[in-house]
Every structure is written in C-alpha cells, then in structure tokens.
BAGUDREN-275216 format. One record per residue: x, y, z of N, C-alpha, C in turn; residue number from 1. Coordinates in steps of 0.1 Angstrom, whole numbers, plus 5000, padded with zeros to 4 digits. Layout:
BEGIN
+------+------+------+------+------+------+------+------+------+-------+
|  n_X |  n_Y |  n_Z | ca_X | ca_Y | ca_Z |  c_X |  c_Y |  c_Z | guvex |
+------+------+------+------+------+------+------+------+------+-------+
|    X |    Y |    Z |    X |    Y |    Z |    X |    Y |    Z |   NUM |
...
+------+------+------+------+------+------+------+------+------+-------+
END
This chain:
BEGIN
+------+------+------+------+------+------+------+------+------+-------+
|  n_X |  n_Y |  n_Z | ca_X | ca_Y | ca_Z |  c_X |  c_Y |  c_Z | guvex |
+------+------+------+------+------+------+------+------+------+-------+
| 5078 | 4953 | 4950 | 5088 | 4961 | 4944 | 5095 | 4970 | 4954 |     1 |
| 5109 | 4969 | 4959 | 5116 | 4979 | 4963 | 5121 | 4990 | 4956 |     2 |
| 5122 | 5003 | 4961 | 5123 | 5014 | 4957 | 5143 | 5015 | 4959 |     3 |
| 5146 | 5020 | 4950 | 5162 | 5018 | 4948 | 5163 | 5031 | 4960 |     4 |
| 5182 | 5026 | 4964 | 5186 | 5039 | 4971 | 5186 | 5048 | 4967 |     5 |
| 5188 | 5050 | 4952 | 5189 | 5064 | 4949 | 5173 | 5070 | 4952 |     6 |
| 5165 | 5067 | 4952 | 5150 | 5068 | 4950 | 5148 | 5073 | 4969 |     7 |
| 5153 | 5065 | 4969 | 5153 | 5065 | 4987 | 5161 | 5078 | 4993 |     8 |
| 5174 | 5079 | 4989 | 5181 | 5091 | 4994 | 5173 | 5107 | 4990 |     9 |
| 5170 | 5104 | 4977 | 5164 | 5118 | 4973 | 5151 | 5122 | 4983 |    10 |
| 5145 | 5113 | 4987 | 5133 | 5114 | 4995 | 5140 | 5120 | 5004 |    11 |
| 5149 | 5113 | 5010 | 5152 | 5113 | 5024 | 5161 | 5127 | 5026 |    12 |
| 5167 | 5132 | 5015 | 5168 | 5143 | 5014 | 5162 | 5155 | 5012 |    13 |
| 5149 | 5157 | 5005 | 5139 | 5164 | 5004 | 5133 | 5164 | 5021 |    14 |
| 5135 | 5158 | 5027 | 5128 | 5158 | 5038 | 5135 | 5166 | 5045 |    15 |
| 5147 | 5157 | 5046 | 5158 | 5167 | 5056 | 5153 | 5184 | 5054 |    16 |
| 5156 | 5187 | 5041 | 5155 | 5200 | 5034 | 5142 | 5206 | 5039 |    17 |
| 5130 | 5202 | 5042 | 5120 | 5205 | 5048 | 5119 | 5207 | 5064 |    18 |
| 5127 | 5192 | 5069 | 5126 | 5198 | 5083 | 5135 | 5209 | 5085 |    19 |
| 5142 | 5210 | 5078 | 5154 | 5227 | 5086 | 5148 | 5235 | 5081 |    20 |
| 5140 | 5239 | 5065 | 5130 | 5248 | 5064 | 5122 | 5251 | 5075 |    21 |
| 5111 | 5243 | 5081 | 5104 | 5239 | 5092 | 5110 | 5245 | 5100 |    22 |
| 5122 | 5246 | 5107 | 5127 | 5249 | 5118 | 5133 | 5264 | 5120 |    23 |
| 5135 | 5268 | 5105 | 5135 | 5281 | 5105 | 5126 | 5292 | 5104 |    24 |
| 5111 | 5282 | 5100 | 5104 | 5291 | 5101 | 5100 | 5289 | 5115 |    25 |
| 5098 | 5280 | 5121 | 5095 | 5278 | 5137 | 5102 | 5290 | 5147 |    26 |
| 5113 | 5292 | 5142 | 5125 | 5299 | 5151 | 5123 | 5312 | 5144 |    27 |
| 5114 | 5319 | 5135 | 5109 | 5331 | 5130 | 5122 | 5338 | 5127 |    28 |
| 5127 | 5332 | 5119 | 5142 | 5330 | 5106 | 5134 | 5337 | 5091 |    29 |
| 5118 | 5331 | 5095 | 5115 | 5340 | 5084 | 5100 | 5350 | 5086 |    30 |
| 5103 | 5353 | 5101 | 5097 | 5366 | 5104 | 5088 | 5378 | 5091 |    31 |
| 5084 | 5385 | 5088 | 5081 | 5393 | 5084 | 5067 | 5406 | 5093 |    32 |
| 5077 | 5417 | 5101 | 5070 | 5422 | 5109 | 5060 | 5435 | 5097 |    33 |
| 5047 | 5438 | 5102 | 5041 | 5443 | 5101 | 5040 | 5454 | 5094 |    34 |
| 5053 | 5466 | 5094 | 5058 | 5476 | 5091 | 5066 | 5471 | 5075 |    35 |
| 5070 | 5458 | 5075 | 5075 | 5455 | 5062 | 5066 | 5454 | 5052 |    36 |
| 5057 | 5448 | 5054 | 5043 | 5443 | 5046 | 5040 | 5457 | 5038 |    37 |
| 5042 | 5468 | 5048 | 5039 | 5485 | 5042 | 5049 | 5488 | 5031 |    38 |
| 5063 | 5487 | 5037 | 5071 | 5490 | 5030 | 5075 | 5482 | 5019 |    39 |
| 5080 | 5471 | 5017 | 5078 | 5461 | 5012 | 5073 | 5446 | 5008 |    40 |
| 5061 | 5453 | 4997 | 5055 | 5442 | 4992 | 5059 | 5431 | 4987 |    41 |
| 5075 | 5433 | 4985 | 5076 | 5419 | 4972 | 5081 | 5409 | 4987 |    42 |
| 5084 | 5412 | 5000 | 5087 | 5407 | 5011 | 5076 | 5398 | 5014 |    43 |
| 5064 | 5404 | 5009 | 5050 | 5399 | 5017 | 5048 | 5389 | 5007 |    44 |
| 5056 | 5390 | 4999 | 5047 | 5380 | 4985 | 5058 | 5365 | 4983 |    45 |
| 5067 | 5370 | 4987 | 5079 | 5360 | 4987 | 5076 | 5347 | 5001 |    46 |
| 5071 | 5355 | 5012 | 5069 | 5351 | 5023 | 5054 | 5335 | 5023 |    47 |
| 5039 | 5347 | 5016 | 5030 | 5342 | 5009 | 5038 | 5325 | 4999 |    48 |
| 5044 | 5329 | 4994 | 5046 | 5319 | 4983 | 5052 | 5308 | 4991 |    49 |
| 5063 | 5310 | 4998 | 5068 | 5299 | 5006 | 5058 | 5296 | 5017 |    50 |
| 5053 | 5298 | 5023 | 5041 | 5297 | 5030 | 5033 | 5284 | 5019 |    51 |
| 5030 | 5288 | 5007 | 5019 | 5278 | 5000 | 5029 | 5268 | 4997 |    52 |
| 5040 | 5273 | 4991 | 5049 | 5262 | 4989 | 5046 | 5253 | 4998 |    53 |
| 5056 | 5255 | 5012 | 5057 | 5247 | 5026 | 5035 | 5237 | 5024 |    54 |
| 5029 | 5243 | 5022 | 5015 | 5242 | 5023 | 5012 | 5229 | 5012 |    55 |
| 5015 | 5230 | 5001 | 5012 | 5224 | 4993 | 5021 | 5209 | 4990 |    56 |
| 5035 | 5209 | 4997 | 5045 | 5197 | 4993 | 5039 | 5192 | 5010 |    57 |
| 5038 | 5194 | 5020 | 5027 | 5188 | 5029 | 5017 | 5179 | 5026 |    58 |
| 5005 | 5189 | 5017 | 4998 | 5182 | 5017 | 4995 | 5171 | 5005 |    59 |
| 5010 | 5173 | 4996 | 5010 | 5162 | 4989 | 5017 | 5149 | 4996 |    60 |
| 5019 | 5152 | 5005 | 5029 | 5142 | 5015 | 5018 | 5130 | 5023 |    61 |
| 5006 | 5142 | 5027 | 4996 | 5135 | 5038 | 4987 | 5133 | 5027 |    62 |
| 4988 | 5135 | 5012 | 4978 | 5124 | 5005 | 4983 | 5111 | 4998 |    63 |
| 4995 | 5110 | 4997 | 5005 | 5099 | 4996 | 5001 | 5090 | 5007 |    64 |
| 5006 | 5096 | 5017 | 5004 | 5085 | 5030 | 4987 | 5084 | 5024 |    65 |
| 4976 | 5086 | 5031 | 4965 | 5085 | 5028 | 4959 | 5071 | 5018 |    66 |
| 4966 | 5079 | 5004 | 4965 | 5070 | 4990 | 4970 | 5057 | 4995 |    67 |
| 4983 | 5052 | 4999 | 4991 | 5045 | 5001 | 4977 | 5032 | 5010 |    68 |
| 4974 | 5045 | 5019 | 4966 | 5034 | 5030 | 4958 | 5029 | 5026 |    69 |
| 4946 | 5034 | 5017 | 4936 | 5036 | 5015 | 4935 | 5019 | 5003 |    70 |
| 4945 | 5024 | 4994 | 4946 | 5017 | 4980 | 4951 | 5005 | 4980 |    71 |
| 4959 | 5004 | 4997 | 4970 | 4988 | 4998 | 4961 | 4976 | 4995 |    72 |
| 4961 | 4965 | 4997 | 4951 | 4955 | 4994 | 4952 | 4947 | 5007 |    73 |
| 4945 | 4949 | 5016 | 4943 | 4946 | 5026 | 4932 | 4927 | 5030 |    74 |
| 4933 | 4922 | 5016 | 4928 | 4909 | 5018 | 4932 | 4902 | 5010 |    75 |
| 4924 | 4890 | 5001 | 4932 | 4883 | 4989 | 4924 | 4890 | 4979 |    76 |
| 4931 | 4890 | 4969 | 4930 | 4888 | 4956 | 4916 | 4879 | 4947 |    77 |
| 4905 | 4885 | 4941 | 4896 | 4874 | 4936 | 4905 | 4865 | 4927 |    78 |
| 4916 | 4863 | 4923 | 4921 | 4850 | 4918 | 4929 | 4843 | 4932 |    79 |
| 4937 | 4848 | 4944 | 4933 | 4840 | 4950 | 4926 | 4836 | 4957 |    80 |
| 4914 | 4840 | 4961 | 4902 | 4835 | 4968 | 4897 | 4823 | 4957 |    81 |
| 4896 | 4823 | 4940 | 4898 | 4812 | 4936 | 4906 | 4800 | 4933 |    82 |
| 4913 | 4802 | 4939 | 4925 | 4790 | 4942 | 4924 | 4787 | 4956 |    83 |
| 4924 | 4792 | 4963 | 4916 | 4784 | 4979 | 4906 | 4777 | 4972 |    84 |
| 4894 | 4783 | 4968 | 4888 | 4776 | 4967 | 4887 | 4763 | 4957 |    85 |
| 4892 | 4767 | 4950 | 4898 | 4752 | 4941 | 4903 | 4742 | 4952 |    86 |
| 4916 | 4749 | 4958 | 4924 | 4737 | 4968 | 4912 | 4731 | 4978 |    87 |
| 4906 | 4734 | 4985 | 4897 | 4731 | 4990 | 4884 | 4722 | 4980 |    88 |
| 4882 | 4722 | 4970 | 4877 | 4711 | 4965 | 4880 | 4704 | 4960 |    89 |
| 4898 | 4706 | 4958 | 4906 | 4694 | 4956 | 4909 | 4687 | 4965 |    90 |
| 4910 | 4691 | 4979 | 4913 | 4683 | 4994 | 4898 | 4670 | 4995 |    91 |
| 4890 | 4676 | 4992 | 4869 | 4672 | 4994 | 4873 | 4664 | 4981 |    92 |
| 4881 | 4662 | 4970 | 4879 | 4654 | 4961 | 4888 | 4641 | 4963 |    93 |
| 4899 | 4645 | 4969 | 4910 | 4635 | 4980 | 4906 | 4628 | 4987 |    94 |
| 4896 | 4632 | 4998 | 4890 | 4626 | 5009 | 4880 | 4618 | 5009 |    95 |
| 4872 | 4619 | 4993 | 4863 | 4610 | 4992 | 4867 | 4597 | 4984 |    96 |
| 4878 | 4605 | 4972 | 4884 | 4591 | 4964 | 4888 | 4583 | 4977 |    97 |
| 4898 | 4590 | 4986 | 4904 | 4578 | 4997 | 4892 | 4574 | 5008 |    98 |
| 4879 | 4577 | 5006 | 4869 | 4572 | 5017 | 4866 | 4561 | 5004 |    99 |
| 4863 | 4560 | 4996 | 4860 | 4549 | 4984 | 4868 | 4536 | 4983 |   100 |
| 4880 | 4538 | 4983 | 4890 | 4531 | 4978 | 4896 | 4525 | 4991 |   101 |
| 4891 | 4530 | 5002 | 4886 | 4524 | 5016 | 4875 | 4514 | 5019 |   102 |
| 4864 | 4519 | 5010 | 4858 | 4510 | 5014 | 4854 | 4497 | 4999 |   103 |
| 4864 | 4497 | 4992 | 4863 | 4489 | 4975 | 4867 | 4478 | 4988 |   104 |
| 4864 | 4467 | 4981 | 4869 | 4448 | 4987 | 4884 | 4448 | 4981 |   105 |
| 4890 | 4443 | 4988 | 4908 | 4438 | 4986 | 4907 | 4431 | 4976 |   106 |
| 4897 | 4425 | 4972 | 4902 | 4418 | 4958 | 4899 | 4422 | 4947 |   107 |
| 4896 | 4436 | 4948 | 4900 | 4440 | 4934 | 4887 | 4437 | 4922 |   108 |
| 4873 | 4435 | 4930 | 4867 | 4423 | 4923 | 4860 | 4443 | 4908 |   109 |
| 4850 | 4439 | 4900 | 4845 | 4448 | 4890 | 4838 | 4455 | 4899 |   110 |
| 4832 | 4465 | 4897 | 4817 | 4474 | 4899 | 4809 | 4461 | 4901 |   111 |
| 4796 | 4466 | 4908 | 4785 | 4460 | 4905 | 4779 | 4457 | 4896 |   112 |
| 4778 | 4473 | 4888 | 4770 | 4477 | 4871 | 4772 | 4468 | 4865 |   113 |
| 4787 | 4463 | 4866 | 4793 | 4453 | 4855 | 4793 | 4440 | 4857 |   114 |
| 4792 | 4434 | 4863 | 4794 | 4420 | 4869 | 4782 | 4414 | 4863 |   115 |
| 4769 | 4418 | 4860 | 4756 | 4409 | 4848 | 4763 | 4410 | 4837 |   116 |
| 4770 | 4418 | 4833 | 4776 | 4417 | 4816 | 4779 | 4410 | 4812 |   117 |
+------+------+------+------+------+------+------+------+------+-------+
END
C-alpha cells in the first residue's frame, strides 16, 4: 500500500518545520540566559515545554522507524511456506508419474494385477 501525496507532503512538511525549529534552537534563537529564569518564570516554562515538545515528536519518530524495522516481515509467510511446499510435492508427483509412464511398454498392454482376471 502506497501512502498518498497528500499523506506524504504533510510529513514532509512537519519535518521541514522541525528542521528550522532544530536550527533555531542550534543557533540559540531560543537562548534563555540565567538571569531570565529569575526574572521570568513563564520564560523558563515556555522554553521547558518546547524542549519536551522537540523531545517527545523525536522520539516518536525513532520509534516509528524502530516499529517499522522491527515488525516488517522479513521472510515468507506460513501460507507461503505452504505453497512451496505443496509446489514442490507437486513437481516429486510430476517426476514420478513421468518416471512411470517411462517406463509402462508402448503397447499400452493392462497392469499386471489384472491380466489373471
């Protein structure tokens, strides 16, 4: 199942929106020096929250990837591992009717069983 563009752009915009968040805080855009924390609390708390924000849409990001890895299906399927194995004793059922009917006489003649009847 592919995921639609729209489904796609939204990600891919949520991301965008994070890396320049990312970059602002990197470039200390959202600084908060020491002397503020004193003066203003709701500074420290606003800061705090984006902080867990930034914290929490991460780490639902690296458990997605994770999930994704973890849960993919990395072999067959027990219904097809039963169908190989069907085909394969349909091939062993092929190989022996044509070893038989190889070695039956050209003329076509009865069974053995039957030929006293």
């Amino acid at each position: 199942m592919r995921p639609s563009r729209i489904v796609t752009l939204l990600w891919l915009t949520l991301i965008a929106v994070l890396l320049v968040v990312e970059v602002l805080e990197v470039s200390h855009v959202f600084r908060l020096p020491v002397a503020d924390w004193i003066g203003d609390p709701l500074a420290l708390i606003f800061a705090l929250v984006l902080v867990t924000i930034l914290a929490l849409v991460g780490a639902i990001f690296v458990g997605i990837y994770f999930t994704q890895r973890v849960l993919s299906p990395s072999g067959f399927t027990p219904f097809e591992e039963e169908m190989l194995r069907m085909r394969r004793d349909v091939s062993e059922l092929k190989s022996t009717v044509d070893r038989l009917s190889a070695e039956r006489p050209a003329g076509g003649s009865d069974p053995p069983e039957e030929r006293g009847r």
